[in-house]
N, C-alpha and C positions, 0 to 999 in steps of 0.2 A: 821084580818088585812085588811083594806082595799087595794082596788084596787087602782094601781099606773096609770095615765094614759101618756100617750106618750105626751110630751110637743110639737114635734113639728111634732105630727102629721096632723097638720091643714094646715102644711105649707107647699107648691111646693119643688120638689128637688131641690138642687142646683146645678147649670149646669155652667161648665167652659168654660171662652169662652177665647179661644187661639188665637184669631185673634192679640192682642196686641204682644203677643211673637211672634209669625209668622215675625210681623215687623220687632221687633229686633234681627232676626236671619236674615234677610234680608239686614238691614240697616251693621249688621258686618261682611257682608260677602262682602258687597260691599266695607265698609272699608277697608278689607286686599286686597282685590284685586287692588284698586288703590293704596294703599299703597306698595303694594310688589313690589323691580323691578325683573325683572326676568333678569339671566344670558346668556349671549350667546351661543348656541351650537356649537360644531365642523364646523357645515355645515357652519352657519353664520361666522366662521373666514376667510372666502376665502385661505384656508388652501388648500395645492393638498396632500394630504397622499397618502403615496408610496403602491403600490396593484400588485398584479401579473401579468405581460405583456405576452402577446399570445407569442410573441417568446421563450421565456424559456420554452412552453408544445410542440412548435414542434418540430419533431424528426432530425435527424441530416442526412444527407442523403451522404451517402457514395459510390463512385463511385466503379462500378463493377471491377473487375479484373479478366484481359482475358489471357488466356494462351494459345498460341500457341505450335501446335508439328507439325516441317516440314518432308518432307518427308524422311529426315537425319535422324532422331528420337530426336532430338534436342527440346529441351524446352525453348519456351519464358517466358515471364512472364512481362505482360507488354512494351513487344517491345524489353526488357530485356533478352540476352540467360540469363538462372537461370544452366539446367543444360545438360550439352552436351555430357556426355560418356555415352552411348547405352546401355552398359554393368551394368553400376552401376542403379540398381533397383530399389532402395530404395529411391534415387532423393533429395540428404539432401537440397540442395539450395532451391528447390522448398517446402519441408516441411517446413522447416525455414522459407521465407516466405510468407508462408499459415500459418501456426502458427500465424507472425505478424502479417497477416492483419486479423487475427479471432479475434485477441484479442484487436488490434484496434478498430473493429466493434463493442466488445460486452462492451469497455467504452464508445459511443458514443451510446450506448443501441440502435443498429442496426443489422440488419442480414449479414452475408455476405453472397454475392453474385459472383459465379464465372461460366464464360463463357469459353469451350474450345473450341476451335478452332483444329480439328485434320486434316492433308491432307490427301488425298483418297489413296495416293501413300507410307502414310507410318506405321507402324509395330502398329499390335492391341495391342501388348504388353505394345507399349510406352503410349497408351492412358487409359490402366489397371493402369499403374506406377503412372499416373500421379490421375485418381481416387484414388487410395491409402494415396495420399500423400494428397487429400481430407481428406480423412476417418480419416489420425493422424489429421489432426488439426482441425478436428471436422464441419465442412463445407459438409450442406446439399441441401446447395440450389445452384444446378448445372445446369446450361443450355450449351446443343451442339449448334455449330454455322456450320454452311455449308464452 
């Protein structure tokens, strides 16, 4: 059998030349782009959307409650006698409230804060009595006043 020879082996490769398509990937791209319109954003409606205001993260601030014991043995509460017989130990007007304002403080997600006020001239007991009736209603943050 003879030998078959390559017909087009005489001839250069043939080489693609892309530059034509390149154009018309160019020329359609600029077509969709002046063609498309594009829609307005939220920002561009001069829209004011509602967002979270610094007042609703500050906290709520709740004025101290001071309790005076005179030298009677007598309990204020706010300028308030709460409870005045010597004898009764257990102070329910003053636990009552102290109970209120704890549980005031803690919907208003606050501490409560209580200052006593005791006179020099009257009974260590009554100033025991009167921490106790802390201690029910759950109130830790105590300051003595002079």
């Amino acid at each position: 059998m003879p030998k078959k020879s390559d017909p087009f082996a005489n001839q250069p490769a043939p080489d693609a030349d892309i530059s034509p398509m390149i154009d018309v990937a160019f020329l359609l791209l600029i077509y969709f782009i002046v063609t498309t319109t594009l829609q307005k954003n939220e920002a561009d409606l001069s829209l004011t959307l509602p967002g979270i205001s610094e007042a609703d993260s500050k906290k709520v601030k709740i004025k101290q409650t001071v309790v005076k014991i005179d030298p009677a043995g007598v309990i204020y509460v706010n300028g308030e006698a709460a409870d005045s017989d010597v004898n009764d130990r257990t102070v329910p007007v003053l636990t009552d409230r102290l109970k209120r304002y704890a549980a005031s403080t803690a919907l208003a997600q606050a501490e409560p804060q209580i200052i006593i006020d005791c006179d020099d001239e009257g009974k260590g007991q009554r100033f025991v009595d009167v921490l106790n009736a802390c201690a029910k209603a759950d109130i830790r943050n105590i300051t003595l006043a002079n």
